[in-house]
C-alpha positions in Angstrom: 0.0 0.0 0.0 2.8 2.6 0.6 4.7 1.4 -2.5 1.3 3.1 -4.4 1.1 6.1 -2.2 4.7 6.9 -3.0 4.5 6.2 -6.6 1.4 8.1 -6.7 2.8 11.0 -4.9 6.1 10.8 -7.3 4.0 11.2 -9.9 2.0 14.1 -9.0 4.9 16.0 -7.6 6.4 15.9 -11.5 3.3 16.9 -13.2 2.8 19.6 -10.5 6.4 21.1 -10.8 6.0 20.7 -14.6 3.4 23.1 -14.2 5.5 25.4 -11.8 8.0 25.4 -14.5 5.7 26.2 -17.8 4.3 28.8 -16.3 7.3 30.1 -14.7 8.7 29.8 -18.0 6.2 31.7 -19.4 6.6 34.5 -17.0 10.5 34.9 -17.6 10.1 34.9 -21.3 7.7 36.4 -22.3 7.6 39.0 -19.9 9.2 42.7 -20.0 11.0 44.5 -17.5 12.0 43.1 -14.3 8.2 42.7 -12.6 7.6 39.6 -14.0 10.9 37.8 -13.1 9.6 39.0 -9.5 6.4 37.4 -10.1 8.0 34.3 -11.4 10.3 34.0 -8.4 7.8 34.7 -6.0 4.8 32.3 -7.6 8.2 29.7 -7.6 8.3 30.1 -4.0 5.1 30.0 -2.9 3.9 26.8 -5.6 7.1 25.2 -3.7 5.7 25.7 -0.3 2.4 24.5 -0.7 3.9 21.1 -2.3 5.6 20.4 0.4 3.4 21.3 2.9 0.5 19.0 0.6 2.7 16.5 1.3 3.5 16.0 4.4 0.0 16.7 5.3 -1.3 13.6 3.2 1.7 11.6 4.6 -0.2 12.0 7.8 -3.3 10.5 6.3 -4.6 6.7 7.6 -5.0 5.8 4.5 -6.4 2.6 5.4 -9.4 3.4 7.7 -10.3 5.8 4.6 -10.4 2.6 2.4 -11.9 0.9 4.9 -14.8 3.6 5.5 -15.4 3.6 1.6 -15.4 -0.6 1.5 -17.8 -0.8 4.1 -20.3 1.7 2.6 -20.0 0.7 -1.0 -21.5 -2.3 0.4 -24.6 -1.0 2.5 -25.3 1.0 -0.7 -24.8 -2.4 -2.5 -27.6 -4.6 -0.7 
């Protein structure tokens, strides 16, 4: 079960920092002047920030009473 949860967390993280990037990209060169490097740096930050703290706060999730919650009512709704 943790072997998925990392994989699946692996796999977010690079689509989510892929994002980071194209749109940080986007800000550095396309942009004029120096405001949207500042922009960039600051929306690089932040995007960094809230990974990390997404992911240490769904490390702390029991991920099996959640499974376990949705097994058992998938059945009542199933009789």
């Amino acid at each position: 079960m943790k072997g998925i949860i990392l994989i699946l967390t692996f796999i977010i993280s690079v689509l989510y920092l892929w994002y980071v990037f194209a749109i940080i990209y986007h800000l550095i060169r396309f942009g004029v002047g120096v405001k949207p490097k500042f922009l960039a740096l600051f929306f690089f930050i932040g995007s960094f920030l809230l990974l990390i703290l997404a992911i240490l706060a769904y490390s702390q999730v029991n991920w099996e009473e959640i499974l376990k919650f949705i097994s058992d009512k998938i059945k009542m709704i199933s009789l």
